[in-house]
N, C-alpha and C positions, 0 to 999 in steps of 0.2 A: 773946716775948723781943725787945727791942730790940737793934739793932745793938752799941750803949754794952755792955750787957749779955753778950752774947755776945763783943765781945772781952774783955772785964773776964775771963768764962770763962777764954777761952786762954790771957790774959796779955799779949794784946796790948797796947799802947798807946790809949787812948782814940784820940786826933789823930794820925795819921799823921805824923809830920815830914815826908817825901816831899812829901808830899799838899801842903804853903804853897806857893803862888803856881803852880801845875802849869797854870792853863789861862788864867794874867791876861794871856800875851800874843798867843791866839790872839781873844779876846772882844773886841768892838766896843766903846767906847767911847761918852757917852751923845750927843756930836750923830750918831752913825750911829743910836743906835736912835731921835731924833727923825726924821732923814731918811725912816728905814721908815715912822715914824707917819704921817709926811705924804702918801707914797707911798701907804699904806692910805688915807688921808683921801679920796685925789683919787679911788682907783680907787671907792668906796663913791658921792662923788659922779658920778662916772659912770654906777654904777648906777644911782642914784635918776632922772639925767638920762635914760638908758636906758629907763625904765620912761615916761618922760611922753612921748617919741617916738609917732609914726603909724608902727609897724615892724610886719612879722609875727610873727604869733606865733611861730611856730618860729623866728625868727632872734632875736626878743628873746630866748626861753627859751636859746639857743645860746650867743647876748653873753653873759648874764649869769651860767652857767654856767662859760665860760671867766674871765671873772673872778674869780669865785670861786673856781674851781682855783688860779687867780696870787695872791688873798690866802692862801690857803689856806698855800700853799707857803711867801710870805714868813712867816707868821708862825710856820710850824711851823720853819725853818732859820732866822731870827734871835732871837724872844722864846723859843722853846723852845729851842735851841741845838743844833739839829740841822747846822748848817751845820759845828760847828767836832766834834763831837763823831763816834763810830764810824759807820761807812755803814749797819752793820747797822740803823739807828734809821730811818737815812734812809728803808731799803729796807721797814722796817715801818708807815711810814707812807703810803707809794708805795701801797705794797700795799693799806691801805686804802683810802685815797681811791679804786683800781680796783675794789676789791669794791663800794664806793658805788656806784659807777656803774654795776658789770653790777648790780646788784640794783634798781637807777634804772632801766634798760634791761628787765629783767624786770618791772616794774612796767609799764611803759609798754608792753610787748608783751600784757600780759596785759589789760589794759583799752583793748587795740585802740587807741594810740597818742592817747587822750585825757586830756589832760592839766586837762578842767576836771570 
């Protein structure tokens, strides 16, 4: 049963009236969501620069790790809309990306911290 459907059920109104315009003046406008692209742009070439370095292995895998986390974030709290939207979202995808990681960490404990 689709949403349409189920209120059609109750009686409800298909479109909310409430609902026009409820989140147009918390949401970024499109030169900020250029801004993030380019922010992602750089941090990616970073990465890539990252990878051509003479670095340790454990501190490459480290950098680029924590990178990832900071893309990860920007993109979950502006293109998904976690930023303007309830915490609860926020807190559920915190929460993942943590389990990522102890299960990254379990992984790496169990084949005795080898990572090739």
């Amino acid at each position: 049963m689709t949403l349409a459907e189920y209120r059609k059920k109750r009686g409800e109104p298909l479109i909310r009236e409430d609902a026009d315009g409820a989140h147009d003046d918390k949401h970024p406008g499109a030169l900020e969501y250029v801004q993030i692209g380019v922010i992602l742009a750089i941090i990616t070439a970073a990465e890539v620069g990252l990878y051509y370095l003479d670095l340790d292995f454990t501190l490459l895998v480290a950098m680029l790790l924590t990178l990832s986390v900071v893309k990860f974030a920007m993109v979950v709290l502006w293109f998904m809309h976690l930023k303007f939207d309830a915490s609860l979202f926020s807190i559920l995808f915190a929460g993942g990306l943590a389990l990522a990681f102890v299960v990254f960490g379990v992984a790496i404990a169990v084949l005795r911290g080898s990572l090739t």
